[in-house]
N, C-alpha and C positions, 0 to 999 in steps of 0.2 A: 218548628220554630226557626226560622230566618234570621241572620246575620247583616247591617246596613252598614259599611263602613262609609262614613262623609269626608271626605278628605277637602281642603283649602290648597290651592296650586303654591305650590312654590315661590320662591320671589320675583319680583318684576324689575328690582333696585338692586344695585350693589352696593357697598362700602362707599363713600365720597360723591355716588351721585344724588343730584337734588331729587328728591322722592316728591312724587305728587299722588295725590286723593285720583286714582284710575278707576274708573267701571265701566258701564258696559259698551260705551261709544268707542271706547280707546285700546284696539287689541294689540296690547304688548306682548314680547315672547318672553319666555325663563330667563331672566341674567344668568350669570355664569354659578351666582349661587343657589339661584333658583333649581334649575338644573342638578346642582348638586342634592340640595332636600329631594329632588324627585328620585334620584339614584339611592338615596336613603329607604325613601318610600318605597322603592321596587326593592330592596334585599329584605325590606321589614317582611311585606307583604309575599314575599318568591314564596311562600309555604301554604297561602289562602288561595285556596280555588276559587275562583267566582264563577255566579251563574248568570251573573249579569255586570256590565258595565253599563254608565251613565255620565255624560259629561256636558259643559253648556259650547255654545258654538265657539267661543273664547278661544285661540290657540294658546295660552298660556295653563287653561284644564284639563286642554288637550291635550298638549305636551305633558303633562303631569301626569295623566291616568294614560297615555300611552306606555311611559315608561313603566308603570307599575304592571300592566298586563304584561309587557314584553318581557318580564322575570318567567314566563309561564310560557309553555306549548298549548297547554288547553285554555286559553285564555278565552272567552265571549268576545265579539263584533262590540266596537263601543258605538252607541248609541248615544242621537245628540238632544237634549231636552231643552227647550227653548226657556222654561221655567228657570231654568238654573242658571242663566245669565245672568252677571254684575249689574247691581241695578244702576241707576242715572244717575248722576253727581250733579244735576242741571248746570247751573253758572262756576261751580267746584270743579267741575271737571278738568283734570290736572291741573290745579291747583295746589302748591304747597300748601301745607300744612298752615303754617302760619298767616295765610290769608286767608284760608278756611277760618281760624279760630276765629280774622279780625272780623269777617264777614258774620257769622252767626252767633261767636259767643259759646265761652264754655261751656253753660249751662246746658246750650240745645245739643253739642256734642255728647254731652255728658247722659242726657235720655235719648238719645237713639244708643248708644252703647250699653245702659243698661236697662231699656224697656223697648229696644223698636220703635220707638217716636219719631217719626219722620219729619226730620229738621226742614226751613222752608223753604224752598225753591229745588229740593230735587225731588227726580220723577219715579214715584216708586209705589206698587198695589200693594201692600203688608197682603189684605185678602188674599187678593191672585194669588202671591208667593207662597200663603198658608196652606190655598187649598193645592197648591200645585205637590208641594209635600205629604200632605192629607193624600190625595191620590195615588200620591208614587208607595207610599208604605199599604193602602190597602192593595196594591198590585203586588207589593212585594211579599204580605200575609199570603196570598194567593198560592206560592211557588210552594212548588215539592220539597218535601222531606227540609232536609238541615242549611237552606241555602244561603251562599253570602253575595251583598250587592256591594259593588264598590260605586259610591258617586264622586266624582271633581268637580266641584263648584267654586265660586269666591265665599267672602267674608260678608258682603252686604244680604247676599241669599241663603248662606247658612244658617245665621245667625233669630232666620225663624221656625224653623226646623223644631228648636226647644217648646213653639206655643203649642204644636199640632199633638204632641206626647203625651203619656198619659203617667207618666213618671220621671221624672228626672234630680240629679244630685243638688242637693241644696246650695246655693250658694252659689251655682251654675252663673259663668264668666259665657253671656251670647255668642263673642267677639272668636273666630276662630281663628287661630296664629296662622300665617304661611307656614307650610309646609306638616299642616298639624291635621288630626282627626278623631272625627268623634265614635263611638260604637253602638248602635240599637241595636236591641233585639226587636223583635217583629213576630208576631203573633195575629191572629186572627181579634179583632176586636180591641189590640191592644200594640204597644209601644214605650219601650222605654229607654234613655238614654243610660248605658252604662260607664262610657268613659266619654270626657268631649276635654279639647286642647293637647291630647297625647300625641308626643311626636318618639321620634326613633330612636 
């Protein structure tokens, strides 16, 4: 039985900067606090072997699941999956918050946060993203013995990871914090989420 740790990159924003709706057109790196959670993430992590890394072309994943291997000598080659890229914000795309909201409206914010409803104008496959998950966990069923996969992705591609599962904790919040991660076990025929938003 296999181990999938999902981890969310670290921050993009600091304290007092104007924070904007970022994905996958927009590669920003770690702020300074981002950086910081990832140096979190690598002392949590310094004790978990992996037998695989996975991360999306993003340097901000990058930079994130770098640091967490580099706590390790036997680390895995990180490997890059195209699937796991921030999805499109279409017309949003760095865009404050607040002209996000005037532009669509609580409501629509409020179902893609707790169903995946993909609000209108930006550009994003839920399928694709499903089965790209689907995929990567029956890959990960596949591996020898006790193995653990660490992935770094964003918040917009995590956040479907909970459809593909075949159990998950009630009351399960999609939305994955910066600098936060989820736990599956992985099985042959099966998947369940045991911890999701745990940070360090």
């Amino acid at each position: 039985m296999a181990r999938l740790f999902v981890v969310r990159h670290g921050n993009t924003f600091d304290a007092g900067d104007v924070v904007t709706r970022v994905g996958g057109r927009t590669d920003l790196p770690l702020s300074v606090s981002g950086a910081a959670q990832a140096a979190k993430l690598a002392a949590h992590f310094a004790g978990t072997p992996f037998a695989a890394a996975l991360a999306s072309p993003l340097e901000r994943t990058r930079a994130t699941a770098r640091a967490i291997l580099g706590a390790r000598t036997d680390a895995p080659a990180l490997l890059i999956r195209s699937f796991l890229r921030e999805i499109d914000y279409g017309a949003d795309e760095n865009q404050p918050e607040e002209a996000v909201v005037a532009r669509l409206g609580e409501a629509a914010l409020k179902a893609w946060d707790e169903d995946g409803a993909v609000p209108p104008g930006w550009i994003v496959d839920p399928a694709s993203i499903r089965e790209g998950w689907a995929a990567l966990l029956r890959e990960i069923a596949a591996l020898p013995g006790t193995a653990n996969v660490l992935v770094v992705t964003s918040n917009g591609t995590a956040r479907f990871l909970p459809d593909v599962v075949d159990a998950k904790p009630a009351g399960l919040d999609r939305k994955l914090k910066t600098g936060a991660w989820g736990e599956i076990e992985v099985a042959a025929g099966s998947a369940r989420i045991l911890g999701w938003n745990r940070r360090p």
